[in-house]
C-alpha positions in Angstrom: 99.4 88.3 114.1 102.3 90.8 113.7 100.4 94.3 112.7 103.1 95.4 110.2 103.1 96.3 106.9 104.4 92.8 105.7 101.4 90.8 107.0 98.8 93.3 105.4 97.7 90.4 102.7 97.0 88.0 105.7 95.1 90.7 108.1 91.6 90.2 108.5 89.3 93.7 107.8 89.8 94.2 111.7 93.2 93.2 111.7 93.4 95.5 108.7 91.4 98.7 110.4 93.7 98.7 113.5 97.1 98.2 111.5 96.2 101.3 109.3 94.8 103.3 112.9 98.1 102.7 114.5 99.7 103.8 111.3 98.0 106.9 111.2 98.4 107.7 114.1 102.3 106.8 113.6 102.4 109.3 110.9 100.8 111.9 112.7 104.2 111.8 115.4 106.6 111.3 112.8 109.2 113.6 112.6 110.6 112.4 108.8 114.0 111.4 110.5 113.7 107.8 109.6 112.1 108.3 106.3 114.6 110.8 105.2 117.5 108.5 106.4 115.6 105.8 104.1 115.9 107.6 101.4 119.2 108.4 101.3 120.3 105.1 102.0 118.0 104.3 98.7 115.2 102.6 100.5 111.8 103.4 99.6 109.4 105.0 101.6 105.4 104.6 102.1 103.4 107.4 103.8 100.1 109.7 103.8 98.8 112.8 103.9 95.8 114.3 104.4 94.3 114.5 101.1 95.8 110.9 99.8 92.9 108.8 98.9 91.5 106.0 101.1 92.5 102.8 100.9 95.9 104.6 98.8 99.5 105.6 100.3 102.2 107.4 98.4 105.4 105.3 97.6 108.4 107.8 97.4 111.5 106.6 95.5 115.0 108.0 96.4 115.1 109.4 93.2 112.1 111.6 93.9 109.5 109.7 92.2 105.9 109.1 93.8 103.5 106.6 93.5 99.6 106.3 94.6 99.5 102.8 95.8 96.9 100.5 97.0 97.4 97.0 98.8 93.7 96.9 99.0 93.8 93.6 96.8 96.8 92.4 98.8 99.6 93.3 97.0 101.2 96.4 95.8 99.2 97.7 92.9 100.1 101.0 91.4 96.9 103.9 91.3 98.5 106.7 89.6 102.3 108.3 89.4 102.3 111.2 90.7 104.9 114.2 90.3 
């Protein structure tokens, strides 16, 4: 199965655990080139930091706006908006 972001509703928990340790590990590298270029094309992001909640990524709009967001049911479901 293709570990990506697209498949997470079809991962199995070990698919699941590797997809999001890859993705850390991702984010830890990342210089914010893509995610910035994202944004200003108008594309959303997704991303984490240290203190974002397990199971939860932030969902930045190009307008600024944040989400706390889970897929932890398999789809998108909103946690909290954040400022």
């Amino acid at each position: 199965m293709n570990l990506d972001l697209s498949h997470l509703a079809e991962m199995t928990a070990a698919d699941e655990a590797r997809f999001f340790t890859s993705f850390d590990r991702q984010l830890e590298y990342d210089s914010g080139e893509e995610a910035r270029s994202n944004l200003l094309s108008g594309v959303h992001i997704y991303y984490a930091e240290r203190n974002t909640p397990e199971g939860c990524v932030i969902k930045e709009y190009p307008d600024g706006r944040k989400e706390l967001v889970s897929f932890m049911t398999g789809t998108e479901k909103i946690v909290k908006a954040r400022a």
